[in-house]
N, CA, C and O atoms as CSV, one atom per row, in Angstrom:
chain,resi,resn,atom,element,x,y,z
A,1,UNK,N,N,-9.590,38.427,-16.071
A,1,UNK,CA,C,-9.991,37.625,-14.926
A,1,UNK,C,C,-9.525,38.327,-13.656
A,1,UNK,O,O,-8.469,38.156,-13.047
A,2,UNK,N,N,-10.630,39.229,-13.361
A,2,UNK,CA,C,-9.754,40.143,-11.996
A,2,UNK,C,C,-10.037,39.299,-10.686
A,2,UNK,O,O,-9.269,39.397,-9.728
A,3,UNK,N,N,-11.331,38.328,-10.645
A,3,UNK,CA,C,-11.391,37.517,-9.677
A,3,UNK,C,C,-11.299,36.377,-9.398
A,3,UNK,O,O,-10.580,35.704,-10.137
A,4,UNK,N,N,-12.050,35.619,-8.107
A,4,UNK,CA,C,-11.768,34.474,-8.550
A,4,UNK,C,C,-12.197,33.563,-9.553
A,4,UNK,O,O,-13.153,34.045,-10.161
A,5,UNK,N,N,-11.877,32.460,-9.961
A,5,UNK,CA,C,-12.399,31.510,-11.033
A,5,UNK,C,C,-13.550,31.155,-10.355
A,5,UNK,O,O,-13.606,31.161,-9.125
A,6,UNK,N,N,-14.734,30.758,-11.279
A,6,UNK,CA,C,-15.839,30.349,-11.140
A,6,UNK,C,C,-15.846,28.743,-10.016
A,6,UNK,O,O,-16.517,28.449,-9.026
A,7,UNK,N,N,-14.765,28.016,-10.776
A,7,UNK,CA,C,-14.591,26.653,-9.685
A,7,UNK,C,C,-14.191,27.169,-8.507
A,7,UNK,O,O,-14.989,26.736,-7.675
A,8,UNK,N,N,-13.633,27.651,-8.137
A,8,UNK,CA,C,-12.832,28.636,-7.129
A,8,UNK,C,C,-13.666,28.996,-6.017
A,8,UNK,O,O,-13.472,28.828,-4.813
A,9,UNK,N,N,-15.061,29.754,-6.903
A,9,UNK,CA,C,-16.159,30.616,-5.691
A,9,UNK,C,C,-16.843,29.379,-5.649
A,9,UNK,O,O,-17.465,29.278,-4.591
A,10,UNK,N,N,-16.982,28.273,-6.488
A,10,UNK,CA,C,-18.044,27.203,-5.973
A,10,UNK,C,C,-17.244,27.006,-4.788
A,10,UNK,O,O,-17.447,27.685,-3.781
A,11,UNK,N,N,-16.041,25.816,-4.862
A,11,UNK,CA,C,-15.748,25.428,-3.731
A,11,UNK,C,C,-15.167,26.143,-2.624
A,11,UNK,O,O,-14.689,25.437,-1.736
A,12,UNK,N,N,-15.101,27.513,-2.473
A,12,UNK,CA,C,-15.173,28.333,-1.201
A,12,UNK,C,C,-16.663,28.510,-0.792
A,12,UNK,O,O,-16.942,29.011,0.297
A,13,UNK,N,N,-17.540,28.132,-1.595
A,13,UNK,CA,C,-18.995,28.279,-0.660
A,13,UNK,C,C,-19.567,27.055,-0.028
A,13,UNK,O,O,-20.422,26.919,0.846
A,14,UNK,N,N,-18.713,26.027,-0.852
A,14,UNK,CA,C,-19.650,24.619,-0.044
A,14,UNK,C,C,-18.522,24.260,1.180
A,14,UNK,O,O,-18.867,23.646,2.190
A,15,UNK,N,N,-17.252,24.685,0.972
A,15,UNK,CA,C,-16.428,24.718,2.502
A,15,UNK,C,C,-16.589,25.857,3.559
A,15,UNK,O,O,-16.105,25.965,4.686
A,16,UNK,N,N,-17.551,26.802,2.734
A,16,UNK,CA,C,-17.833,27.595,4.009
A,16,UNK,C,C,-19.459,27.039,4.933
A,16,UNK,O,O,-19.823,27.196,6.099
A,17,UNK,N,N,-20.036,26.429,3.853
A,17,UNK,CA,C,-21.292,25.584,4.052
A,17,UNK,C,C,-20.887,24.707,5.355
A,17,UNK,O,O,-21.239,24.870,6.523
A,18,UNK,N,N,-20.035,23.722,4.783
A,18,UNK,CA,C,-19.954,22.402,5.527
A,18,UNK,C,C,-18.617,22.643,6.694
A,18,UNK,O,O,-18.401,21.689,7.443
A,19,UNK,N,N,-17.841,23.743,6.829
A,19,UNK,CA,C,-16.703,23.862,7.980
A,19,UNK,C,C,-17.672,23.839,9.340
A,19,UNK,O,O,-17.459,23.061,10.271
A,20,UNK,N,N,-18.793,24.824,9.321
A,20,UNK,CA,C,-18.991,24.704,10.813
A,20,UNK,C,C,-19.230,23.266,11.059
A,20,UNK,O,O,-18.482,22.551,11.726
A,21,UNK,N,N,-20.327,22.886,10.474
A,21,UNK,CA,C,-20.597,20.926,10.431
A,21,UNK,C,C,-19.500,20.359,10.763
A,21,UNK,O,O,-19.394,19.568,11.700
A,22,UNK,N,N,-18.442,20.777,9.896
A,22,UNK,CA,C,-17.762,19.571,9.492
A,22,UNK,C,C,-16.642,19.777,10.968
A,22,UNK,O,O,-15.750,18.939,11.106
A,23,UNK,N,N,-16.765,20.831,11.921
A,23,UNK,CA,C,-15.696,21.149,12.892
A,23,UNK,C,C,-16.794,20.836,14.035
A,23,UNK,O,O,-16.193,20.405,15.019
A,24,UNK,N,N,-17.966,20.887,14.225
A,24,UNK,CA,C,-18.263,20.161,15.057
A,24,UNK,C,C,-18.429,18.471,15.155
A,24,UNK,O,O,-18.292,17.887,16.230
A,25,UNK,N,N,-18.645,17.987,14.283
A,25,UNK,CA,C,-18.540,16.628,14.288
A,25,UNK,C,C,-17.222,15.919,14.578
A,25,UNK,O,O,-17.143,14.763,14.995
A,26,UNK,N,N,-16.014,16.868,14.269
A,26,UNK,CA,C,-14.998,16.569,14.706
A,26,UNK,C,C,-14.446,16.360,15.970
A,26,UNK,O,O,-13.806,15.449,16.494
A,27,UNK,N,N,-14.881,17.491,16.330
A,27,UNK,CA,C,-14.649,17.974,17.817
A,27,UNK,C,C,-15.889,16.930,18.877
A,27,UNK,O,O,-15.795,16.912,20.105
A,28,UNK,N,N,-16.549,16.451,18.413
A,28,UNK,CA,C,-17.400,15.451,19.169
A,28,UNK,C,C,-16.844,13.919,19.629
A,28,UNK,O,O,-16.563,12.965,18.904
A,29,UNK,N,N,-16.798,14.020,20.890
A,29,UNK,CA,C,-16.798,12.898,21.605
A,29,UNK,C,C,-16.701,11.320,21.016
A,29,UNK,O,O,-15.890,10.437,21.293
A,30,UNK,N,N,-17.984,11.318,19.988
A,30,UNK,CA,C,-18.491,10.037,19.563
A,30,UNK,C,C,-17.744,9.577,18.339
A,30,UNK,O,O,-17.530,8.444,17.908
A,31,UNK,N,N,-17.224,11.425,17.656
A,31,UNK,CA,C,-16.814,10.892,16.567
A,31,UNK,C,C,-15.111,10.266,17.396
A,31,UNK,O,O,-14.772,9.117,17.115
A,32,UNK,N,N,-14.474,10.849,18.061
A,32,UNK,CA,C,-13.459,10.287,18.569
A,32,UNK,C,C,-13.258,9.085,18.791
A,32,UNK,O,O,-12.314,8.375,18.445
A,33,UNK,N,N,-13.876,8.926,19.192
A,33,UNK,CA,C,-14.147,7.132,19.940
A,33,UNK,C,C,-14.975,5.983,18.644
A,33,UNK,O,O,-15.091,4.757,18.623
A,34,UNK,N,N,-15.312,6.786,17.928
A,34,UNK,CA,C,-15.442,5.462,16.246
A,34,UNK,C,C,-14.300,5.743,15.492
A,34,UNK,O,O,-14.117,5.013,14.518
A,35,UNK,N,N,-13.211,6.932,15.789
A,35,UNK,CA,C,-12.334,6.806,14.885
A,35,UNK,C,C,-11.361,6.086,15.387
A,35,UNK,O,O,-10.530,5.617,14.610
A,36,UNK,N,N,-11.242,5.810,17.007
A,36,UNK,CA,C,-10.100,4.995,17.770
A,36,UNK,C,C,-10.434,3.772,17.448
A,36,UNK,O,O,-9.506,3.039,17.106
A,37,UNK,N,N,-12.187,3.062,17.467
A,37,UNK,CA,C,-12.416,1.872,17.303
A,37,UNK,C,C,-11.706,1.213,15.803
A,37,UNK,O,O,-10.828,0.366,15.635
A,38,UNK,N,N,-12.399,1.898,14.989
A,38,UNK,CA,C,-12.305,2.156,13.335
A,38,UNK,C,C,-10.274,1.930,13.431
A,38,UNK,O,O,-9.883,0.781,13.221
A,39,UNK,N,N,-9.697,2.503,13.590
A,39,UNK,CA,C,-8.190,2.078,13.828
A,39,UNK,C,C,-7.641,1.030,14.393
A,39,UNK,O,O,-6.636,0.407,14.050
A,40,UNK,N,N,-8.217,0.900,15.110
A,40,UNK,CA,C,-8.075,-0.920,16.059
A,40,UNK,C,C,-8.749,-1.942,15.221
A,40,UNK,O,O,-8.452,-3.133,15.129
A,41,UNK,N,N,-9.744,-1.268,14.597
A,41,UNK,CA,C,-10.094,-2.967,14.089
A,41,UNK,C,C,-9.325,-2.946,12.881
A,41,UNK,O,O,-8.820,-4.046,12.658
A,42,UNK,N,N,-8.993,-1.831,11.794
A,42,UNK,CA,C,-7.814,-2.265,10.902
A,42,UNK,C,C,-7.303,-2.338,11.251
A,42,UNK,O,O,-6.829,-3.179,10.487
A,43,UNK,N,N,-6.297,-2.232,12.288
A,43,UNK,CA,C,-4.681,-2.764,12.890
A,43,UNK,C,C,-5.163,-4.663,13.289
A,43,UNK,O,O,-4.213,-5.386,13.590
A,44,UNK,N,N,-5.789,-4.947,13.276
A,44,UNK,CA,C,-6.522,-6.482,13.933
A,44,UNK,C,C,-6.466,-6.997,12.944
A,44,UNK,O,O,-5.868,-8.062,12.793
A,45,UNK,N,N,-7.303,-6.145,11.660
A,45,UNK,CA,C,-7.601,-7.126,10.522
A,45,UNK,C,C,-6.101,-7.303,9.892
A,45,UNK,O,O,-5.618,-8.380,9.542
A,46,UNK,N,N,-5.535,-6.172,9.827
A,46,UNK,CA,C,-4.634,-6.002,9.317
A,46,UNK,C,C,-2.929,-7.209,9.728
A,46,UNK,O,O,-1.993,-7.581,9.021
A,47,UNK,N,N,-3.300,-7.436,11.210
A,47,UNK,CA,C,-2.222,-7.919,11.485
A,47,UNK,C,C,-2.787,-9.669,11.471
A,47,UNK,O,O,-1.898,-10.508,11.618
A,48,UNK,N,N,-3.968,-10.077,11.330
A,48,UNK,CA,C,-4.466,-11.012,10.888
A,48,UNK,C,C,-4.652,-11.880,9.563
A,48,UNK,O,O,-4.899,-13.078,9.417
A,49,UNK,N,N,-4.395,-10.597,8.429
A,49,UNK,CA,C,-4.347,-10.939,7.447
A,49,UNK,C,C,-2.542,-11.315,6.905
A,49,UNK,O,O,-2.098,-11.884,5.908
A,50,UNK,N,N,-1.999,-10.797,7.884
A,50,UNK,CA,C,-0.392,-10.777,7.792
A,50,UNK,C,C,-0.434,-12.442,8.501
A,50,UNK,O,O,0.125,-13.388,7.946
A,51,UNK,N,N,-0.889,-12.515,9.277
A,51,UNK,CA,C,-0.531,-14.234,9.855
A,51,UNK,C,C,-1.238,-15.294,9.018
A,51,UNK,O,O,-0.898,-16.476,9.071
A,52,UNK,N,N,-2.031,-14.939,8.397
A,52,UNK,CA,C,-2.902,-16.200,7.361
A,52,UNK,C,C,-2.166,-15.557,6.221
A,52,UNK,O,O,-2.357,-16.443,5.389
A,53,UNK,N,N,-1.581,-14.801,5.694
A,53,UNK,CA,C,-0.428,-14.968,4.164
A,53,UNK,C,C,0.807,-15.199,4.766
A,53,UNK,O,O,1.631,-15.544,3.918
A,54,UNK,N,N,1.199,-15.154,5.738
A,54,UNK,CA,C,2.642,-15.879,6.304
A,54,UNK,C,C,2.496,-17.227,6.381
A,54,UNK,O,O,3.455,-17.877,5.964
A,55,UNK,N,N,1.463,-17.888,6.844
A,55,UNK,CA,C,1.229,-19.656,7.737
A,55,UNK,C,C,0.801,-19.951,5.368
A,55,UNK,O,O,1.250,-20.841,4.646
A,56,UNK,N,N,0.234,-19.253,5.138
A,56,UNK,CA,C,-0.249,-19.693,3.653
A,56,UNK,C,C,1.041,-19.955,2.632
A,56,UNK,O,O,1.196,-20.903,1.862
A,57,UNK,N,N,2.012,-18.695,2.895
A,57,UNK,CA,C,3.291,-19.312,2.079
A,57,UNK,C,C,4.601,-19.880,2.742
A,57,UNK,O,O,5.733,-19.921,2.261
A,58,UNK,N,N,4.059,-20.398,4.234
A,58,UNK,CA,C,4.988,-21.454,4.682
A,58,UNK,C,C,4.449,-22.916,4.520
A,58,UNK,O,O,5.089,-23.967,4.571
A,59,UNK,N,N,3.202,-22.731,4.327
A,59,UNK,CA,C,2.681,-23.869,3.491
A,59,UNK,C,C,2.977,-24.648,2.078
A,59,UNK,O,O,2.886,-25.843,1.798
A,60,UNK,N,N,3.342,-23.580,1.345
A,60,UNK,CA,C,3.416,-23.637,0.191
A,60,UNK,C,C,5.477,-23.893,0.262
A,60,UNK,O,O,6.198,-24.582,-0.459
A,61,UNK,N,N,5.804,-23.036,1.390
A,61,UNK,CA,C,7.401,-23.680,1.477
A,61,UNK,C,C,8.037,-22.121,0.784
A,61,UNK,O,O,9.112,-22.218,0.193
A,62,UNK,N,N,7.553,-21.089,0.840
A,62,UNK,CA,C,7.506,-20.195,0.487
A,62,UNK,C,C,7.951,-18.804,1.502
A,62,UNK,O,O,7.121,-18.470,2.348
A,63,UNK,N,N,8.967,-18.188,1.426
A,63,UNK,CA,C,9.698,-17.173,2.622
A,63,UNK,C,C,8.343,-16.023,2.456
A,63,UNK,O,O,7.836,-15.643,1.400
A,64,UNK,N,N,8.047,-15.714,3.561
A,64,UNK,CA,C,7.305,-14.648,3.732
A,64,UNK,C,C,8.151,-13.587,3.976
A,64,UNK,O,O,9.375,-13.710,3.933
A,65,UNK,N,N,7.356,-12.136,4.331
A,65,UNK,CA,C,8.258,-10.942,4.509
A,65,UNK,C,C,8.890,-11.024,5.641
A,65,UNK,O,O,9.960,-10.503,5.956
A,66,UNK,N,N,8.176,-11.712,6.264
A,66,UNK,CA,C,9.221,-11.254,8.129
A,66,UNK,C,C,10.070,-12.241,7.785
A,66,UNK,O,O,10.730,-12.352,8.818
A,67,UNK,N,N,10.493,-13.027,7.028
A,67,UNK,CA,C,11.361,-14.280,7.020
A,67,UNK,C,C,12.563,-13.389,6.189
A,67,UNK,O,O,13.782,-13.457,6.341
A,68,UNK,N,N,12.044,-12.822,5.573
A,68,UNK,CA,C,13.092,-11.967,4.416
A,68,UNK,C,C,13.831,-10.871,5.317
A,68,UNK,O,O,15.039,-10.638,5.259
A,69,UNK,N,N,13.035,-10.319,6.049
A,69,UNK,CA,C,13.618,-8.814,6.971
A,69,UNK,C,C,14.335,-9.369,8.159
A,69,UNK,O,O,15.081,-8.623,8.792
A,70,UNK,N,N,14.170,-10.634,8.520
A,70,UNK,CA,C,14.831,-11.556,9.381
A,70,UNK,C,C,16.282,-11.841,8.725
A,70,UNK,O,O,17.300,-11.811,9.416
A,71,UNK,N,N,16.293,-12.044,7.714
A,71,UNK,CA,C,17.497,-12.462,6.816
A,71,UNK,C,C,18.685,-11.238,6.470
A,71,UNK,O,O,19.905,-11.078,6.517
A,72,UNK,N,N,17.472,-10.526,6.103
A,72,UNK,CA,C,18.409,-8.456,5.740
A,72,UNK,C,C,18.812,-8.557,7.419
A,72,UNK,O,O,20.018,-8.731,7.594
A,73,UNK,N,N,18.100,-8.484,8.501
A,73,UNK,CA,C,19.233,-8.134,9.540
A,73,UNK,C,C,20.140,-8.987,9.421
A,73,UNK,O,O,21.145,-8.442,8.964
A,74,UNK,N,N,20.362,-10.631,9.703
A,74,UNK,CA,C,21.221,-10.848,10.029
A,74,UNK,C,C,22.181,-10.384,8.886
A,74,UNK,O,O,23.145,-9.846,9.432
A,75,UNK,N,N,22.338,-10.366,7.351
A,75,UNK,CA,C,22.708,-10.054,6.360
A,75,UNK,C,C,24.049,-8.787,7.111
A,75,UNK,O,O,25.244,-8.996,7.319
A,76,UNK,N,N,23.236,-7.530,7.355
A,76,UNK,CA,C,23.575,-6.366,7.683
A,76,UNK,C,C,24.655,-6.880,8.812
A,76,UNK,O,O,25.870,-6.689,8.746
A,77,UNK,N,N,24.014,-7.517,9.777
A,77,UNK,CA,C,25.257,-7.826,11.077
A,77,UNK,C,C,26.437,-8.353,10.575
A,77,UNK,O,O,27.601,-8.001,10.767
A,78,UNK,N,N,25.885,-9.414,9.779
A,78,UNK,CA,C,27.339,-9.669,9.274
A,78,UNK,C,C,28.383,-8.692,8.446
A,78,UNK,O,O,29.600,-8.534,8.540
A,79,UNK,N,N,27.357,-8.095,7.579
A,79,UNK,CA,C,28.362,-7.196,6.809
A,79,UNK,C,C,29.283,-6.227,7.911
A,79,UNK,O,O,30.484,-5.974,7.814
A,80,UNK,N,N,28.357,-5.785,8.955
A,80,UNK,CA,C,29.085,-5.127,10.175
A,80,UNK,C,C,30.146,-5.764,10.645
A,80,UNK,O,O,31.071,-5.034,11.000
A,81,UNK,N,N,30.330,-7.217,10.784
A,81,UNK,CA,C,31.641,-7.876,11.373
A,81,UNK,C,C,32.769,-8.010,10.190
A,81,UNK,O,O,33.983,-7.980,10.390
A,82,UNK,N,N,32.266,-8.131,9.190
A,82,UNK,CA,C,33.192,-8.351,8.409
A,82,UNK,C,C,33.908,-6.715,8.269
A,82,UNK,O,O,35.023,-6.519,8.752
A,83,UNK,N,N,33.233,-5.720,7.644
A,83,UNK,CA,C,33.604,-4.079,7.970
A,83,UNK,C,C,35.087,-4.002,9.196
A,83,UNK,O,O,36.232,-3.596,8.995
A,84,UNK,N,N,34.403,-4.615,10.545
A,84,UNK,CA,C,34.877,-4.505,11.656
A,84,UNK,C,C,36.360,-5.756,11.637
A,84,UNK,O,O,37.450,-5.503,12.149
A,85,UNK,N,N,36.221,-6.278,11.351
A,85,UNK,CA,C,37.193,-6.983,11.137
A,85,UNK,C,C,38.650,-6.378,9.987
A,85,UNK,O,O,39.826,-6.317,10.346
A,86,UNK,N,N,38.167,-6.040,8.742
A,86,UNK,CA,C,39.017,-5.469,7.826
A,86,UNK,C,C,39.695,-4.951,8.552
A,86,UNK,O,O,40.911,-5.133,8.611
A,87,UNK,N,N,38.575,-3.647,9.765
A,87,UNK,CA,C,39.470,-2.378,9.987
A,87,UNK,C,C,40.698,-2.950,11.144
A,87,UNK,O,O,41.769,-2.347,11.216
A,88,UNK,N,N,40.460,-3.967,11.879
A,88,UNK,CA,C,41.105,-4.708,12.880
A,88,UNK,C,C,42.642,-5.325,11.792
A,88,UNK,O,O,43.854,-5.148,11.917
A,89,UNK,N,N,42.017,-5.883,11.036
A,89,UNK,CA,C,43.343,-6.130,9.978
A,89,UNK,C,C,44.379,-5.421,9.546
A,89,UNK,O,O,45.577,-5.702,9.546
A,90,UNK,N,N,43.538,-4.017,8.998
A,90,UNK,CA,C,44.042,-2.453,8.258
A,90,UNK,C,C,45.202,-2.227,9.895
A,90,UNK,O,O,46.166,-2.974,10.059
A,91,UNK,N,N,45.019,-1.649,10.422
A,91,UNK,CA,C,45.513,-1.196,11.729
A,91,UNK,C,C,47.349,-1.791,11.781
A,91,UNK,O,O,48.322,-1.106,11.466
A,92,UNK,N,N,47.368,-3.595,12.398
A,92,UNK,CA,C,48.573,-3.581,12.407
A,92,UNK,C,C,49.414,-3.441,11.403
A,92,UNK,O,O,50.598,-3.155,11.580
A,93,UNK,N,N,48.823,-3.648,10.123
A,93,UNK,CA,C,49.479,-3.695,8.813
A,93,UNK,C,C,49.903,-1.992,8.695
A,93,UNK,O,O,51.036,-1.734,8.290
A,94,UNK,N,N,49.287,-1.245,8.934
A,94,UNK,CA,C,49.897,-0.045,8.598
A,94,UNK,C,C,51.050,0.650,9.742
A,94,UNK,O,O,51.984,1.446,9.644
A,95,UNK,N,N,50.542,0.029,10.632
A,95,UNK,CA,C,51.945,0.298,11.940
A,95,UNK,C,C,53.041,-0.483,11.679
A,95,UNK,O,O,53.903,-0.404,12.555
A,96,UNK,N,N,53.325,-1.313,10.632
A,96,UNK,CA,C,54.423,-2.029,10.686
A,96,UNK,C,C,54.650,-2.994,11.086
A,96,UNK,O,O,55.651,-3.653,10.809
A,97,UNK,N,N,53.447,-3.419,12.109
A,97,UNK,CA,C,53.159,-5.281,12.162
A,97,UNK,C,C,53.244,-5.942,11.063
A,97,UNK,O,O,52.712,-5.493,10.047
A,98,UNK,N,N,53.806,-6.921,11.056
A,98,UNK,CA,C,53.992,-7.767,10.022
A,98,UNK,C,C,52.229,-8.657,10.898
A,98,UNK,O,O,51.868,-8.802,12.066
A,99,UNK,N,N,51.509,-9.095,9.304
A,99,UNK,CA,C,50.599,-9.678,9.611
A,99,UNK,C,C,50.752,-11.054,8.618
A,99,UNK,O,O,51.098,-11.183,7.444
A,100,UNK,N,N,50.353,-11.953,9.597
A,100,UNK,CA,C,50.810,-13.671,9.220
A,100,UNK,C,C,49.425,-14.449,8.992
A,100,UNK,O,O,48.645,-14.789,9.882
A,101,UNK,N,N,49.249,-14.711,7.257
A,101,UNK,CA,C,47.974,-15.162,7.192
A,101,UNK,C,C,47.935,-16.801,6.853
A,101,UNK,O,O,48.578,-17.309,5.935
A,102,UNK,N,N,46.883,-17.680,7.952
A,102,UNK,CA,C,46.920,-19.012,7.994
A,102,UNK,C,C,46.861,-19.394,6.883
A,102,UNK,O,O,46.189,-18.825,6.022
A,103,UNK,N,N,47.809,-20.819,6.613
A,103,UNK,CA,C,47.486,-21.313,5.071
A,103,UNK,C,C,46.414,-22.316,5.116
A,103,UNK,O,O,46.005,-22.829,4.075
């Protein structure tokens, strides 16, 4: 096999076929402006279909995702105060403060 594979020379001839095509249609105006539209209307549908399965499983009494990622932050903050606190604890105890815990 000194050259290329037979699949090989097919599809280097139909991308040499369709590149000029396929680089002017790119480079065109019109196609720009249906691919910006084409992106806006899935971001629409998309963020539409997110508010009718959120209102659908608060119906049902049911946590949706933003209710859950609402929860992981505060989750995280807290774990941050508590972290922050230990190290506030750690500190006088190792300098030799005597530390006095409420009964």
């Amino acid at each position: 096999m000194a050259g290329k594979p037979t699949w090989r020379r097919g599809v280097d001839a139909v991308e040499g076929a369709l590149s000029p095509v396929a680089g002017h249609v790119v480079r065109n105006e019109t196609f720009a402006l249906s691919v910006a539209v084409v992106a806006r209307t899935r971001r629409g549908l998309a963020a539409r279909a997110e508010r009718m399965s959120r209102q659908g499983l608060h119906l049902l009494n049911l946590p949706a995702g933003s209710d859950i990622n609402r929860l992981l932050r505060s989750i995280a903050s807290l774990e941050r105060e508590v972290r922050e606190l230990a190290k506030q604890l750690e500190t006088p105890a190792r300098s030799g403060h005597v530390v006095v815990e409420p009964h």
